[in-house]
C-alpha positions in Angstrom: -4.2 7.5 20.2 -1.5 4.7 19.4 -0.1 4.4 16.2 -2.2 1.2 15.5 -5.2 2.7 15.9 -8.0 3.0 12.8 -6.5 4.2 9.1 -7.3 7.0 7.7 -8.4 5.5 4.1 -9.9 2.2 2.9 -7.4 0.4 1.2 -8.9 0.8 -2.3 -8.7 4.2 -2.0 -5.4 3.9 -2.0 -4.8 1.2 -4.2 -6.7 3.3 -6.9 -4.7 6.0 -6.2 -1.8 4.0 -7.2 -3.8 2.7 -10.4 -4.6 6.2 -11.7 -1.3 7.3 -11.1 0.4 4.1 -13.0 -2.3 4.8 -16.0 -1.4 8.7 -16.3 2.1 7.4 -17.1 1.1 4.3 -18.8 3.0 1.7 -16.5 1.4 -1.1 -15.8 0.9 -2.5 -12.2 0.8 -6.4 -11.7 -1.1 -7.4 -8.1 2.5 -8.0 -6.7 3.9 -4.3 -7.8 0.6 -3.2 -6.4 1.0 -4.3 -2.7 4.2 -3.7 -2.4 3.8 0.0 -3.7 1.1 0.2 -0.9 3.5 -1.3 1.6 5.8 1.1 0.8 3.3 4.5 0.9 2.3 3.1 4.2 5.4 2.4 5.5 7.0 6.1 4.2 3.7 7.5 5.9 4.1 6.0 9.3 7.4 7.2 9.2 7.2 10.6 8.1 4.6 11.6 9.8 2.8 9.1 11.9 0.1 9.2 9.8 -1.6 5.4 9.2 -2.8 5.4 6.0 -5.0 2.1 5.4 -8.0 1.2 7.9 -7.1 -2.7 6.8 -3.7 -4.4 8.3 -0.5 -5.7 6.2 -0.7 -9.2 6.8 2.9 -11.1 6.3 2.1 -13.4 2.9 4.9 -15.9 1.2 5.8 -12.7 -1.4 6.0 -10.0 1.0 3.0 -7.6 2.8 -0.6 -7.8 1.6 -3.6 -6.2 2.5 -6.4 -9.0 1.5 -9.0 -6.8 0.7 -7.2 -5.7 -2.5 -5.9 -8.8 -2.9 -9.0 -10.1 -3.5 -10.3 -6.9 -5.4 -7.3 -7.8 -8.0 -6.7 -11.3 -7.9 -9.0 -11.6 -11.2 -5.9 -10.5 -13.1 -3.5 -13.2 -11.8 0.4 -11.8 -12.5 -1.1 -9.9 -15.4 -1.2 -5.9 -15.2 -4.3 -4.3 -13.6 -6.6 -2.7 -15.8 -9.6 -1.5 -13.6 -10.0 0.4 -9.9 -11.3 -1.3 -6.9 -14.6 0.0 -6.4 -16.8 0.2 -3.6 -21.4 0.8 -3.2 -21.9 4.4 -2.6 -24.8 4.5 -1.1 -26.0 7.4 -1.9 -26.0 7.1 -5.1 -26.9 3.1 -5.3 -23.7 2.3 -7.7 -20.6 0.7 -7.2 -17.4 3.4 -7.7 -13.9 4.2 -7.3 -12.4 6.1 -5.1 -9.2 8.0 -4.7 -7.8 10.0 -1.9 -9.3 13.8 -1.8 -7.1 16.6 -3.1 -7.6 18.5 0.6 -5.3 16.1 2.0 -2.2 17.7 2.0 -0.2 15.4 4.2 -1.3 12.5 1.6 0.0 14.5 -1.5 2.8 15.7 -0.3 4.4 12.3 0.5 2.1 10.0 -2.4 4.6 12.0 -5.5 7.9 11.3 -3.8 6.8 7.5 -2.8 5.1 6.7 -6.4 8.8 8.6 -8.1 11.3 6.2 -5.8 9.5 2.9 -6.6 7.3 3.1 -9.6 10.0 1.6 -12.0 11.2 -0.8 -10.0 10.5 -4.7 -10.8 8.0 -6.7 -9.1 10.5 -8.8 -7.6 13.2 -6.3 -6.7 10.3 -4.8 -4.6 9.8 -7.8 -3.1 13.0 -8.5 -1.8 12.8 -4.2 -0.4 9.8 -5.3 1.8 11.8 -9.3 2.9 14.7 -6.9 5.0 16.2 -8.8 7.1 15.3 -6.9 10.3 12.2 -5.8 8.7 8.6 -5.4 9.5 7.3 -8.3 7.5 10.2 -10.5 8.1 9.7 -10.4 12.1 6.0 -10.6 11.6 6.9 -14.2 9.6 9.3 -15.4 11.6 6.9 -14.6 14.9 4.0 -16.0 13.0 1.6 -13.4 13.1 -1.3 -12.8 11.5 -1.0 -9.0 10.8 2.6 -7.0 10.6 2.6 -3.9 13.4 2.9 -0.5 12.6 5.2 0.5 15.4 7.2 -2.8 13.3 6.6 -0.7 9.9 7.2 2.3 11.1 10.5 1.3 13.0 11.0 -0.1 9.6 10.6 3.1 7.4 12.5 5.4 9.9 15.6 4.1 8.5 14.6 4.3 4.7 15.6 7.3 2.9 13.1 8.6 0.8 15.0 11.0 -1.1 
């Protein structure tokens, strides 16, 4: 296994993961703080442990990383704060639901608390220019054109971000 291959979540899992947390403290979470605070858990993820945590690809947009599938999930709110979950058919039980990541992963909840405490107050804007680091992951991606920004590039990335 390489460190790009398959996630271990779908991205709304862990965008909602980030909602619910947000409305347990009753900060709101604009589509920008959103993807970067994903960015961010990814990155700290990669680096910490290996562990990729999103089966969908950063992809290097104007305002820093962005996984499209929550774009698009969120985009209904325009810069205004987020005030539902992504949700996703179950097919078992033939509704549409949100999802979060499962207690049993320990891995997950060990690093999600110390991610959520280091960013969660900071502006939309100061988080974008975190993720536009000069020899950063999303920077390189941009300047090399690509369509999607690496892991290995993240991960190289987060390795020299403290995260406590």
């Amino acid at each position: 296994m390489t460190i790009e291959d398959k996630g271990k979540y779908h991205p709304f899992w862990l965008a909602n993961q980030l909602l619910y947390a947000a409305n347990q403290e009753g900060i709101k979470l604009t589509n920008l703080h959103l993807q970067k605070l994903l960015y961010f858990l990814h990155g700290h993820s990669l680096a910490e442990n290996g562990n990729v945590l999103s089966e969908d690809k950063f992809q290097p947009w104007l305002y820093g990383p962005v996984i499209e599938n929550v774009y698009h999930c969120t985009k209904v709110y325009g810069s205004g704060p987020i005030t539902d979950y992504c949700k996703q058919f179950h097919a078992a039980r033939k509704i549409f639901a949100a999802f979060i990541v499962p207690d049993e992963d320990t891995e997950f909840h060990q690093i999600f608390p110390r991610v959520w405490n280091k960013y969660k107050n900071e502006e939309a804007f100061n988080l974008v220019d975190l993720s536009h680091a000069d020899n950063g992951a999303w920077k390189k991606a941009r300047d090399n054109n690509q369509l999607f920004i690496s892991n290995e590039s993240i991960k190289q990335e987060f390795s020299s971000i403290p995260l406590d």
